[in-house]
VOLO-521954 format. One record per residue (C-alpha): residue in one letter; x, y, z. Coordinates in steps of 0.001 Angstrom, whole numbers, plus 500000, padded with zeros to 6 digits. Layout:
<nodes>
AXYZ...
</nodes>
This chain:
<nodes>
X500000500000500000X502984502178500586X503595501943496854X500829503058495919X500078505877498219X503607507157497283X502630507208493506X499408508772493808X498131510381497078X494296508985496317X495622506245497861X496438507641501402X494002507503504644X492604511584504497X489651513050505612X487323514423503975X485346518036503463X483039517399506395X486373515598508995X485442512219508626X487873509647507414X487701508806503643X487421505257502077X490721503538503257X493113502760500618X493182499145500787X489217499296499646X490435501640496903X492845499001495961X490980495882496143X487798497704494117X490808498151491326X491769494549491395X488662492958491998X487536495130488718X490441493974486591X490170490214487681X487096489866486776X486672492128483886X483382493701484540X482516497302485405X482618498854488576X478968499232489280X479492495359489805X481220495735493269X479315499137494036X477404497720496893X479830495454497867X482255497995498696X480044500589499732X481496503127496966X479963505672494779X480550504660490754X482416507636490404X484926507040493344X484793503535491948X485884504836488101X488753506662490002X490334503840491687X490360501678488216X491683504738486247X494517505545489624X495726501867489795X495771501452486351X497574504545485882X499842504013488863X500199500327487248X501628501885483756X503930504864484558X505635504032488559X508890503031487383X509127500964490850X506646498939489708X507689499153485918X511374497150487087X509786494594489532X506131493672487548X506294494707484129X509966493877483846X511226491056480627X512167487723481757X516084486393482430X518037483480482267X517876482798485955X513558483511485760X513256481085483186X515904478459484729X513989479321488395X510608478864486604X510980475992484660X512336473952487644X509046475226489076X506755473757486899X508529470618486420X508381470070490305X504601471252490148X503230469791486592X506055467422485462X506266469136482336X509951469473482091X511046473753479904X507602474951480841X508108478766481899X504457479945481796X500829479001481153X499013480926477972X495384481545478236X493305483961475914X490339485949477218X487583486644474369X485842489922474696X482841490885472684X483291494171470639X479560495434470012X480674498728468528X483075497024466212X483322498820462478X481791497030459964X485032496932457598X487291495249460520X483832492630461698X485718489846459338X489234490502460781X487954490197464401X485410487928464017X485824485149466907X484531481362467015X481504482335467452X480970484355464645X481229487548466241X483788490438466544X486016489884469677X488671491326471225X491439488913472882X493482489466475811X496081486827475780X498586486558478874X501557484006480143X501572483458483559X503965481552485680X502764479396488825X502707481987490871X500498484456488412X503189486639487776X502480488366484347X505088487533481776X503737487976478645X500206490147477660X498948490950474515X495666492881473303X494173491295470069X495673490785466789X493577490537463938X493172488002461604X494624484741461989X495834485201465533X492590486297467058X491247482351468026X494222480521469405
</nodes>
């Protein structure tokens, strides 16, 4: 939480106009998460955290921008993989799934794109017939983020 309240002071315990305390940060931070995890809006956790939808809005659009521009973060999360991360990992996954050189796990997230021009619909058309969007990560055992990437069209857009 220090991180974050360094990088952006939303983040910090204040009060607010009237004295009271505000939401605490580690509500501000877990709305973010919660949000990105599992890709919905924020109105979905409104009542669940207790928050306004435009307080909610502002903790996506903090942590995200927090998440893309700290260069703390950038070197420790969003940093390429070396020799001794792949060596560590691999031994990792062979100890956990017995798949001896595995360094990650791929997955691909479809996302429906409603508003999707009419000249790309064929390029980004999914499985199913309709225009998607993919999100396709690597993850190592732990769920550390190796490798993300937001749709390509044409060939590489149904893995």
């Amino acid at each position: 939480m220090n991180i974050l309240g360094n990088a952006d002071p939303f983040f910090t315990s204040r009060k607010d106009a009237i004295g009271q305390e505000s939401i605490c940060p580690k509500v501000k931070f877990l709305m973010a998460l919660k949000t990105l995890a599992y890709g919905v809006s924020p109105a979905a956790f409104q009542d669940y955290f207790q928050m306004g939808l435009s307080t909610a809005h502002l903790c996506l659009k903090s942590f995200c921008h927090i998440m893309a521009n700290d260069d703390d973060l950038k070197q420790h999360y969003r940093r390429r993989m070396n020799r001794s991360d792949a060596r560590r990992l691999s031994k990792l996954h062979e100890y956990h799934h017995g798949i001896p050189g595995q360094v990650a796990s791929l997955d691909c997230m479809h996302i429906g794109w409603k508003n999707c021009p009419v000249a790309w619909q064929g390029q980004y058309q999914g499985a199913k017939k309709t225009p998607t969007l993919i999100l396709e990560a690597a993850t190592d055992f732990n769920l550390f983020l190796w490798h993300s990437s937001f749709s390509h069209p044409g060939s590489l857009n149904d893995i």
